[in-house]
C-alpha positions as CSV (number, residue, x, y, z in Angstrom):
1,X,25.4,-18.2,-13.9
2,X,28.5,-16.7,-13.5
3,X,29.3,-15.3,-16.7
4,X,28.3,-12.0,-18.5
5,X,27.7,-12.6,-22.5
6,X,29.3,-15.8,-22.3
7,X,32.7,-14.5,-20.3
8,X,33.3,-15.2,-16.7
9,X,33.4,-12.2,-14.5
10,X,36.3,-11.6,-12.7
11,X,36.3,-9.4,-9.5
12,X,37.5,-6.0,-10.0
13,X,41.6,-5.8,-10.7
14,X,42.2,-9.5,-11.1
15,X,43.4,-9.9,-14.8
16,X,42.9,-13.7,-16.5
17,X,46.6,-14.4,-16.5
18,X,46.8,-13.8,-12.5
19,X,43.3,-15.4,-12.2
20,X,44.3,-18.8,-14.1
21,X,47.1,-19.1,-12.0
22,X,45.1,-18.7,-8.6
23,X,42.4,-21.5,-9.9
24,X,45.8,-23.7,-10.4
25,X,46.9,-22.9,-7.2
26,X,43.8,-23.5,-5.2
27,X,43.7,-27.0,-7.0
28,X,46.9,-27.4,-5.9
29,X,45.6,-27.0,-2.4
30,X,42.3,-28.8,-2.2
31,X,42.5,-30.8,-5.5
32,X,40.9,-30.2,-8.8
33,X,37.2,-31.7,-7.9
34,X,36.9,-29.0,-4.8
35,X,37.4,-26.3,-7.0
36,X,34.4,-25.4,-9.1
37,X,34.0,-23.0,-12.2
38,X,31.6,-22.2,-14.7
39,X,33.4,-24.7,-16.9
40,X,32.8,-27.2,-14.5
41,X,29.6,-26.8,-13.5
42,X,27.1,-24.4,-13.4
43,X,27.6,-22.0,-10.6
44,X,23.7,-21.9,-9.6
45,X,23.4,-21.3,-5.5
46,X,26.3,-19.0,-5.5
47,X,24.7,-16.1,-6.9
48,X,21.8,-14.0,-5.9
49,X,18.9,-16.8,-5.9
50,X,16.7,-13.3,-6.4
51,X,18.5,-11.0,-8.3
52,X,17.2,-7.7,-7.4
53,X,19.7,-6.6,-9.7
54,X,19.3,-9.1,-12.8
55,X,21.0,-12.4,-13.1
56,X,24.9,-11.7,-13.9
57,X,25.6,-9.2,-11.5
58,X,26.2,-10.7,-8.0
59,X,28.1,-13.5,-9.7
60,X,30.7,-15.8,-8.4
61,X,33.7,-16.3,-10.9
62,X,34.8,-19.4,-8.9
63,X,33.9,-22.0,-5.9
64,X,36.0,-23.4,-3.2
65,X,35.1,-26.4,-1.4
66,X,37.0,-26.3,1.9
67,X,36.5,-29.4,4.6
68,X,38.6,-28.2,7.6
69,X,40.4,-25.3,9.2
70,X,43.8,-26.3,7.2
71,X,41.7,-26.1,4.0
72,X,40.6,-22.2,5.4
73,X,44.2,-21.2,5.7
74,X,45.8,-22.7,2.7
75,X,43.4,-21.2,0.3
76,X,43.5,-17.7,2.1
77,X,47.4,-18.1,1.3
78,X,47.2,-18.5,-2.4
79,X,43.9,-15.6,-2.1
80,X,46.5,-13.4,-0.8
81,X,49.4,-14.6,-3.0
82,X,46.9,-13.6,-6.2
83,X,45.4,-10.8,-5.1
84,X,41.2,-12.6,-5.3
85,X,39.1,-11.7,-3.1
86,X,36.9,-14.6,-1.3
87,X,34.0,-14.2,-0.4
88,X,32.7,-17.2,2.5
89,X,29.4,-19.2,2.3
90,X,27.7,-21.4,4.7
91,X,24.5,-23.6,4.1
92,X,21.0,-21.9,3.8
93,X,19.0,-19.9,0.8
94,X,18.8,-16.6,2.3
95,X,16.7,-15.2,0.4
96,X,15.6,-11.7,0.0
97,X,19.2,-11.0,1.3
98,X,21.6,-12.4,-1.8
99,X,21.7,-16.1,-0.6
100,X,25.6,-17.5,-0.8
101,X,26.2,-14.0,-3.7
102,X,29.4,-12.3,-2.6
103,X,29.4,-8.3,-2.4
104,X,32.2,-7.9,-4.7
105,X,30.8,-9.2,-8.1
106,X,33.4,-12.2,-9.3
107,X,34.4,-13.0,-5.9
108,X,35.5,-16.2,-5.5
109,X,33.2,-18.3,-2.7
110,X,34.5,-19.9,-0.3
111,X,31.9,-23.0,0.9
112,X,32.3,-23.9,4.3
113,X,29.7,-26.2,3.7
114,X,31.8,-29.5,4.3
115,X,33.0,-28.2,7.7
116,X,29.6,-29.8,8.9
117,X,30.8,-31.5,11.9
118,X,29.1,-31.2,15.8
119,X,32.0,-31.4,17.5
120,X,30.9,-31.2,20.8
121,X,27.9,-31.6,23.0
122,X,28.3,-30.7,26.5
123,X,24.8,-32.3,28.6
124,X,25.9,-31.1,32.0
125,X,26.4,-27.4,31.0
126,X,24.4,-27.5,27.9
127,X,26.3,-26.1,25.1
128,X,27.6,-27.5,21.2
129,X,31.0,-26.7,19.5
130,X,29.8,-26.6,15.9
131,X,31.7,-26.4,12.3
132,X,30.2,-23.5,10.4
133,X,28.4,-26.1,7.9
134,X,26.1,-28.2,10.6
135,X,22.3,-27.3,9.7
136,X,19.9,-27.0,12.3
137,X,18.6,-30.6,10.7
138,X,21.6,-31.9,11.6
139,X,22.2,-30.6,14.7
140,X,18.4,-31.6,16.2
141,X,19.2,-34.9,14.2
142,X,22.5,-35.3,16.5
143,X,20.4,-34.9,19.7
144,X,17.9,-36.9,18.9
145,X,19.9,-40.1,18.2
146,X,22.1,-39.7,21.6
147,X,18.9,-38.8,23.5
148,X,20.5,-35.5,24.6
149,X,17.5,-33.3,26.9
150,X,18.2,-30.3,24.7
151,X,15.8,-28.6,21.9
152,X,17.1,-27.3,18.6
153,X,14.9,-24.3,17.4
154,X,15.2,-23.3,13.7
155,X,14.1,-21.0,12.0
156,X,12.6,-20.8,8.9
157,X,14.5,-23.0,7.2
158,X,15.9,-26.1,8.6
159,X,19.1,-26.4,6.2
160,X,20.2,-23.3,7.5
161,X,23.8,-23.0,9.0
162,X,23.5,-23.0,12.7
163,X,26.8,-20.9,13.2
164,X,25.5,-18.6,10.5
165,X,22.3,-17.8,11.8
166,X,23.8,-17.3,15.2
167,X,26.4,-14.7,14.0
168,X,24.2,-12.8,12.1
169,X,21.6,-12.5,14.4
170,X,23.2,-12.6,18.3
171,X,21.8,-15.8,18.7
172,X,19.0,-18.5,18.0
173,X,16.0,-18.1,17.1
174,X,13.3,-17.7,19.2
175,X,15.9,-16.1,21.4
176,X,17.2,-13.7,19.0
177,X,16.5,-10.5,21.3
178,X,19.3,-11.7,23.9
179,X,22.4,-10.6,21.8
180,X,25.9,-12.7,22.0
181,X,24.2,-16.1,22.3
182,X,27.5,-17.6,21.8
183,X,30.6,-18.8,23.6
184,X,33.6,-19.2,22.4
185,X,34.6,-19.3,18.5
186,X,37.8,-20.4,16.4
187,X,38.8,-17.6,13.9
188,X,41.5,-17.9,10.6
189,X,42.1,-14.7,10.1
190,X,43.0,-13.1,6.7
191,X,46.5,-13.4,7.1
192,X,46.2,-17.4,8.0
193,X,46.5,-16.7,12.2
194,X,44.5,-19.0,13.8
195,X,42.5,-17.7,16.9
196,X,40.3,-18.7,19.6
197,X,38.8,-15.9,21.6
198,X,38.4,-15.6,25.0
199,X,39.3,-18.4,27.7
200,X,39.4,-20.2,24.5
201,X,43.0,-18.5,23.8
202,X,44.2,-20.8,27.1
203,X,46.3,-23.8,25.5
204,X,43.8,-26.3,27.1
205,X,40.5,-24.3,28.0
206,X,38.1,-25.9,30.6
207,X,35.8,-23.3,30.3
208,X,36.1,-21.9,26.4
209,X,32.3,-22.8,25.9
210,X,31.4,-21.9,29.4
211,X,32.1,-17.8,30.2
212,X,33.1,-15.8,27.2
213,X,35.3,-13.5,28.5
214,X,39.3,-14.0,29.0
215,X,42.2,-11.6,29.6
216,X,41.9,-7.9,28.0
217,X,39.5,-7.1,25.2
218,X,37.0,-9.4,23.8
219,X,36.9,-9.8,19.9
220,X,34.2,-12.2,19.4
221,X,31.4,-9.8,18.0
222,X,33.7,-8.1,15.2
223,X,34.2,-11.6,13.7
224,X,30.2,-12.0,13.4
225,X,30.5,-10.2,9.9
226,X,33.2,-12.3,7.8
227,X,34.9,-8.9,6.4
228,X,37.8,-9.8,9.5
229,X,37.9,-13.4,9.5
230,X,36.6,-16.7,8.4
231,X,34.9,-18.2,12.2
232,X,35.6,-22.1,11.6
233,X,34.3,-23.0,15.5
234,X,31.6,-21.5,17.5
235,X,30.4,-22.3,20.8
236,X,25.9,-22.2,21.1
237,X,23.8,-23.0,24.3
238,X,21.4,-25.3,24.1
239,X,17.9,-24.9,25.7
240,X,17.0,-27.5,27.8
241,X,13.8,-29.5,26.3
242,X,11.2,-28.6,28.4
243,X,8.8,-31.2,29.4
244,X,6.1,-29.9,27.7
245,X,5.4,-27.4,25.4
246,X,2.3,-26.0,23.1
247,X,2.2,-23.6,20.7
248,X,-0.9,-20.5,20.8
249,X,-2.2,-18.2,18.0
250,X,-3.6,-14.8,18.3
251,X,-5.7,-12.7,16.1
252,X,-7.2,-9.1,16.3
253,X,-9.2,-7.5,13.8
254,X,-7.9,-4.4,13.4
255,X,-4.7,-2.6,12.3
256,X,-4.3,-0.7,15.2
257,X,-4.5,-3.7,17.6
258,X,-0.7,-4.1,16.6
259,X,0.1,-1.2,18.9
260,X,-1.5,-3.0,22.2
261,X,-0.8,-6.7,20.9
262,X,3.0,-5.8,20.9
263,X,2.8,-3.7,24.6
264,X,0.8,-7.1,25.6
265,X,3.6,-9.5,24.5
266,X,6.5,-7.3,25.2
267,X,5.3,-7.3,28.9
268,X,4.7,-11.3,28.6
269,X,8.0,-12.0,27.0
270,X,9.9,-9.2,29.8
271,X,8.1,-11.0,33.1
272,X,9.0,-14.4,31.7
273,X,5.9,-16.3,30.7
274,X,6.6,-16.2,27.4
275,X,10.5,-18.1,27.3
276,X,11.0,-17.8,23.1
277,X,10.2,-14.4,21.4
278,X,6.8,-14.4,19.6
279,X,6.6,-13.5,16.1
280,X,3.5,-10.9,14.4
281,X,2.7,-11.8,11.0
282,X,0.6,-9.6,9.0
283,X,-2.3,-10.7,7.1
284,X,-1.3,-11.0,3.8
285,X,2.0,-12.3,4.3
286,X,-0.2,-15.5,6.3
287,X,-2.3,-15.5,3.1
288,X,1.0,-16.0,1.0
289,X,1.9,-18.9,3.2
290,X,-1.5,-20.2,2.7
291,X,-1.3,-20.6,-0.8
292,X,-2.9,-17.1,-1.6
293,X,-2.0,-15.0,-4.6
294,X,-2.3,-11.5,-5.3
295,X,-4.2,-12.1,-8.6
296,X,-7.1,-14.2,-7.0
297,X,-7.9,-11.4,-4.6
298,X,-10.0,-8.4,-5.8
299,X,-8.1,-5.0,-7.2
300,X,-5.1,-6.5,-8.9
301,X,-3.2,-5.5,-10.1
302,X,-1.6,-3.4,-7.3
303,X,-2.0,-3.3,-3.1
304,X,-5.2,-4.7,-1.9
305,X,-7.9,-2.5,-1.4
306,X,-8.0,-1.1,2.3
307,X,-11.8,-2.6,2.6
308,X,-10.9,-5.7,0.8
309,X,-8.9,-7.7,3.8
310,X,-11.9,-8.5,5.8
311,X,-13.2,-11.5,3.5
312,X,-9.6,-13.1,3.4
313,X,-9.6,-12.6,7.3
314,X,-12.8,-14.6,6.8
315,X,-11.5,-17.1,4.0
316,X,-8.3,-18.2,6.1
317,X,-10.1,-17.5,10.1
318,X,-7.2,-15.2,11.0
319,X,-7.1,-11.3,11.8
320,X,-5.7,-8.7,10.5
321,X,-2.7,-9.4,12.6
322,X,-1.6,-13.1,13.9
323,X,1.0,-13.5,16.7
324,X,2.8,-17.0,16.7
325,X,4.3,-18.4,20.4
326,X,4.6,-21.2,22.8
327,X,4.4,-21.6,26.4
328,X,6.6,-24.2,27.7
329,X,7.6,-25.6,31.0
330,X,5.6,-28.0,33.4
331,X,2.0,-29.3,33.0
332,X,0.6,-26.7,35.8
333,X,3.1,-24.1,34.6
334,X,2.0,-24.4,30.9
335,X,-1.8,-23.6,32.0
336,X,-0.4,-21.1,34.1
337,X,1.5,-19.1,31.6
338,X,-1.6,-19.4,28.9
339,X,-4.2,-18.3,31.6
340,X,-1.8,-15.0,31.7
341,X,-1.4,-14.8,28.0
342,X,-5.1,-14.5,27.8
343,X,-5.8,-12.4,30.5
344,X,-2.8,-9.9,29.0
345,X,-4.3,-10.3,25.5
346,X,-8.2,-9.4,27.3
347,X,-8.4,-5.7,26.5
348,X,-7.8,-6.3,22.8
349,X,-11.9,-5.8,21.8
350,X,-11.9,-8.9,19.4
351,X,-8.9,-10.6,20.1
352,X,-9.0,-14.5,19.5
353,X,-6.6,-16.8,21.4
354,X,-6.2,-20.3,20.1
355,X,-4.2,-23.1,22.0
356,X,-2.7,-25.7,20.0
357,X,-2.3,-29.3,20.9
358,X,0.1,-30.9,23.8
359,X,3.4,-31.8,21.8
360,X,2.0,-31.7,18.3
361,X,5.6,-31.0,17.0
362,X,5.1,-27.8,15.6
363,X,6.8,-24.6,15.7
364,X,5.7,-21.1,15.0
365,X,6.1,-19.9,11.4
366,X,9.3,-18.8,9.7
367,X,9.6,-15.0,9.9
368,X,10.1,-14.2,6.5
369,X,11.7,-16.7,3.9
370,X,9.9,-18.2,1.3
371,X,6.3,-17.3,2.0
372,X,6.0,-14.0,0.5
373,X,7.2,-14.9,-2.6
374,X,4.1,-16.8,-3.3
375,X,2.5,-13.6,-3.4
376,X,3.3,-13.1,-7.0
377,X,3.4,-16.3,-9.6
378,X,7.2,-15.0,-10.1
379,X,7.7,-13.7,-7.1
380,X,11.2,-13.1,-5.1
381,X,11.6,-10.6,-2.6
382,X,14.0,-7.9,-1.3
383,X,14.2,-8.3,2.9
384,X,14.5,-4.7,4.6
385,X,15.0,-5.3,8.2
386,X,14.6,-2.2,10.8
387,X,15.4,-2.6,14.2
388,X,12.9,-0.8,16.5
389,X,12.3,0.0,20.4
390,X,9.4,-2.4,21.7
391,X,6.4,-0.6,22.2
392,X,3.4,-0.7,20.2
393,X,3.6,2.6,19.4
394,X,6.7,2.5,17.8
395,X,5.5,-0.6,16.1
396,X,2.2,1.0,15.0
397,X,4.1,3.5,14.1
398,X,6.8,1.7,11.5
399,X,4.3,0.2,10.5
400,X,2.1,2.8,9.3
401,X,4.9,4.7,7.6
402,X,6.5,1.3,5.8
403,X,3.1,0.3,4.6
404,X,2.9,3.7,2.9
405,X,5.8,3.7,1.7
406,X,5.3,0.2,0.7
407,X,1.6,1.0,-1.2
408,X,2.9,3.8,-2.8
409,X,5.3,2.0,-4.3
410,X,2.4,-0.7,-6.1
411,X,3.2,-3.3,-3.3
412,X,1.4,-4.6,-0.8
413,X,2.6,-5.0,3.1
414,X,4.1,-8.5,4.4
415,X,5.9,-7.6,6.7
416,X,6.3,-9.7,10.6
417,X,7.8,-8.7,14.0
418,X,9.8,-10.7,16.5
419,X,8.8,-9.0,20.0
420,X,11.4,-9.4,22.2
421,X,11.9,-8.4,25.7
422,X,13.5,-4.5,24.4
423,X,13.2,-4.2,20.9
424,X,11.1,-5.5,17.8
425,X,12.8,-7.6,14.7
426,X,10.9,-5.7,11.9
427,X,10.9,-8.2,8.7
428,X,9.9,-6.1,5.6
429,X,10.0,-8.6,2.4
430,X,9.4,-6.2,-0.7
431,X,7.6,-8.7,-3.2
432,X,8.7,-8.5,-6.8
433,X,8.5,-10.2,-10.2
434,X,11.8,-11.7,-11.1
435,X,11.5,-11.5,-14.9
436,X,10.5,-7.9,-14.5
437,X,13.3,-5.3,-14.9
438,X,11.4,-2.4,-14.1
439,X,10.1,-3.9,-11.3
440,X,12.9,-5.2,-10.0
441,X,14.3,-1.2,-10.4
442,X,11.2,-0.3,-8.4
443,X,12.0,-2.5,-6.3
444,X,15.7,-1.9,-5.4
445,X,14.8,1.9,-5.2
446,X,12.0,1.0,-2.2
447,X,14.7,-0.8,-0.1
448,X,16.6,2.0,-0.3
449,X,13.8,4.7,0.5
450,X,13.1,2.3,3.4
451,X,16.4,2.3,4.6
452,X,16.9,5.6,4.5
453,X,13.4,6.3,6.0
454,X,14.3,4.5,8.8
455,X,17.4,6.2,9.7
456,X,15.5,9.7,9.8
457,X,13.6,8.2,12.5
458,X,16.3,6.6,14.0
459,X,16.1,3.6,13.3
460,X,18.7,1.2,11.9
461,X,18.9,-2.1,9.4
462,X,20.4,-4.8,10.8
463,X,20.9,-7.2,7.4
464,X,21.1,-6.2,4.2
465,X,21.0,-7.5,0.3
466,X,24.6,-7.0,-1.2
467,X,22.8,-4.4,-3.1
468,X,21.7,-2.8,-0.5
469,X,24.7,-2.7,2.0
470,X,26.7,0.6,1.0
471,X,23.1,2.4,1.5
472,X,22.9,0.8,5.3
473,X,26.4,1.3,5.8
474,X,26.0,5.4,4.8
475,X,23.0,5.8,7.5
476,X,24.9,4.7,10.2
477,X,26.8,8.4,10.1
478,X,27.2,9.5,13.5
479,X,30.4,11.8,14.0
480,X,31.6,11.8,10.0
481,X,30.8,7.7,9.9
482,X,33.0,7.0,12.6
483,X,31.9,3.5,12.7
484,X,32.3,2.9,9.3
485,X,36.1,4.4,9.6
486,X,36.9,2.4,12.7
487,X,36.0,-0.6,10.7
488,X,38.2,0.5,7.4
489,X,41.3,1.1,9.8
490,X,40.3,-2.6,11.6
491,X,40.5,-4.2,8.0
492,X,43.0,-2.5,6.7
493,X,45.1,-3.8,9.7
494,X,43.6,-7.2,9.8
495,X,43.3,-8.0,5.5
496,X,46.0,-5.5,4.4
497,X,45.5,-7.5,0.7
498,X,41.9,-7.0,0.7
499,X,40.4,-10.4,0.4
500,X,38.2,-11.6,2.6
501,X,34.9,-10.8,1.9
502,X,35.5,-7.0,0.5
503,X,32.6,-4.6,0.7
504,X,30.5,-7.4,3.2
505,X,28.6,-5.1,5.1
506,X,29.8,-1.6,3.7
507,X,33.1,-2.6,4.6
508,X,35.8,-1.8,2.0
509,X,39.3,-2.5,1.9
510,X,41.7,0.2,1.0
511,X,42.4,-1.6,-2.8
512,X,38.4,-0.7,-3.5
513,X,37.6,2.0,-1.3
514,X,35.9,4.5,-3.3
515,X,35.1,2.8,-6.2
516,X,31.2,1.3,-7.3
517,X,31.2,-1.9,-7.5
């Protein structure tokens, strides 16, 4: 839906006249069936798949099909020749943070979706050189058929972009604590310059995808948000299929056995037994997954009654918290590392540990997607993601606080860690019903507490629902919100006409600094 009371919104100082022309000029460009309007077709996938906000607001007015890098500069020409703001989109739902919606409402989106090529697989050094639109389907599909000895790793799900998940999140899943898991990326930037950063910016680079440093400073992690430029090219390492692998399951009772669970796996994942970063679901975000709803369980409506978790514990054989891992590697080391998984896991009083099957194909659960909204019979959910130091008592901790937050509120917990080796992935999903307007206001003003909690304990959000991105952007305030102004004077310099992606991030350009939008 991208129209308000049967009008298309337009982004914020486009007029109709100047906006026609643009659509005629993109057509020009990519031809007439590329470019898409509500006239067309119905914009749905563009816009907020969950709108925290109500439908209408985080609304595309247009969307552009591009299918190669010459595509990505011509229509950032006629962009800045019109004065409309894009805002790019890669492949994957993203819910709980806006899906393909752009920050600016009446944006026009730029699909990179056709870029979906896998342009590269090096086997000696073990690396890909992906378009921004190949999906973690197809690139595991694309190993598979050539036979290639690497293992694709997706997470949740598996029509997800892999250059998108890998920019916003340092690298791949279950690797997502080792930051800058990438090598080498192709940039348009908003003024049409095309870039390749580091050894890359050689005219023939033998070792782009290899080291991903060059000559002077490197740019690669400024281009991870799209507010600077549109990444049409990124280098990934592969991980090397290991010859065999099996995944484990473990449960504790209680719900202060997260705090030596996460000192247990922290340690694990630090020494090396653990290889991928294991993930700690809560119970009732497992009962979600399962199929569970809130109104079948007793005390509805509102959170679950503190002494009510211990028959769906029973119902579904799990504990109050579940951690989700593998232990990979040789026959002998695989017993190895799962002898000292369950001698690390030992002190837990109660703690379960569950093996699963040699090479039975499956991988741990998503961390967040689509599970909690099952929760609710109209559920969608609003993802608050602190970043936290590793130790269980700083997980017990967030914990404790978010969940009071959280039940305060009228919601129950769901929330999941990813334990890495120095910090912990804290995946909040705030449940809501998305015909509710009251809710969905209660809602939007819990993310915000949460944010803004988090902060006062020093914590930080690391992605964040367009609605939700000036309040991340305020907390990161250190000397006047230096950090925020570095970025302003980078874009200003970089996308002088203000449009790419305005306001991705908390990032404004100067044309709508200030204003709320």
């Amino acid at each position: 839906m991208t129209a308000l009371g049967g009008r298309r919104r337009l982004p914020h100082g486009v007029g109709p006249r100047e906006f026609a022309e643009a659509l005629a000029a993109f057509r020009a460009v990519l031809g007439g069936s590329r470019v898409l309007t509500d006239e067309d077709i119905a914009l749905l996938g563009y816009d907020d798949p969950q709108p925290v906000l109500g439908p209408g607001h985080f609304v595309p007015s247009a969307a552009l099909l591009a299918g190669s890098v010459d595509d990505v500069r011509r229509v950032l020409d006629v962009a800045r020749t019109y004065g409309v703001p894009l805002a790019p989109a890669l492949p994957g739902r993203n819910t709980g943070l806006g899906g393909a919606a752009p920050r600016l409402p009446g944006a026009v989106v730029l699909d990179l979706g056709r870029m979906n090529r896998v342009l590269e697989v090096d086997e000696t050094f073990g690396y890909a050189v992906l378009e921004p639109g190949v999906t973690f389907v197809d690139l595991a599909a694309h190993l598979s058929a050539r036979e290639l000895p690497y293992r694709v790793d997706p997470v949740g799900l598996g029509w997800d972009s892999v250059v998108g998940h890998a920019l916003a999140t340092g690298g791949l899943a279950p690797y997502e604590d080792e930051p800058a898991l990438w090598c080498g990326m192709e940039v348009v930037l908003p003024d049409g310059d095309l870039v390749r950063t580091g050894m890359g910016g050689l005219r023939s680079s033998r070792c782009a995808h290899l080291w991903p440093y060059g000559f002077g400073p490197s740019f690669d992690a400024m281009f991870a948000p799209p507010n600077l430029g549109v990444v049409t090219k990124l280098g990934v390492p592969l991980r090397p299929a290991p010859p065999h692998r099996r995944t484990f399951t473990v449960s504790v009772p209680l719900a202060e056995d997260l705090g030596p669970l996460v000192d247990a796996l922290r340690t694990l994942r630090a020494d090396g037994t653990l290889t991928e970063s294991p993930t700690v679901r809560g119970l009732l975000l497992d009962a979600a997954a399962a199929g569970r709803r809130r109104d079948t369980l007793p005390g509805a409506p509102g959170p679950v009654p503190e002494g009510d978790h211990s028959p769906v514990m029973a119902d579904l054989g799990l504990g109050r918290w579940n951690a989700y891992g593998a232990v990979a590697g040789s026959r002998p080391l695989v017993h190895a590392r799962w002898d000292a998984v369950r001698t690390a896991l030992a002190p837990i009083p109660g703690v379960r540990c569950r093996l699963g099957e040699p090479d039975d194909g499956r991988d741990t659960p998503g961390l967040w997607g689509d599970a909690a909204d099952g929760w609710l019979e109209h559920g969608g959910h609003l993802s608050v993601t602190p970043v936290l130091p590793a130790t269980g008592a700083d997980a017990l901790a967030q914990y404790t606080r978010v969940r009071g937050l959280v039940r305060a509120a009228g919601k129950d917990y769901l929330g999941s860690f990813v334990v890495g080796r120095r910090v912990l992935h804290h995946h909040v999903p705030l449940v809501f019903d998305i015909r509710d307007p009251d809710d969905r206001a209660r809602t939007l003003a819990l993310g915000e507490r949460l944010v803004t909690d988090a902060a006062a304990a020093g914590l930080g959000v690391r992605h964040a629902h367009p609605a939700l991105m000036d309040r991340v952007a305020e907390t990161y305030a250190f000397h006047g919100h230096a950090l925020r102004r570095l970025g302003e004077r980078v874009k200003d310099a970089l996308d002088p006409a203000g449009v790419l992606a305005p306001g991705a991030h908390g990032i404004w350009p100067r044309r709508y600094r200030g204003l709320r939008l």
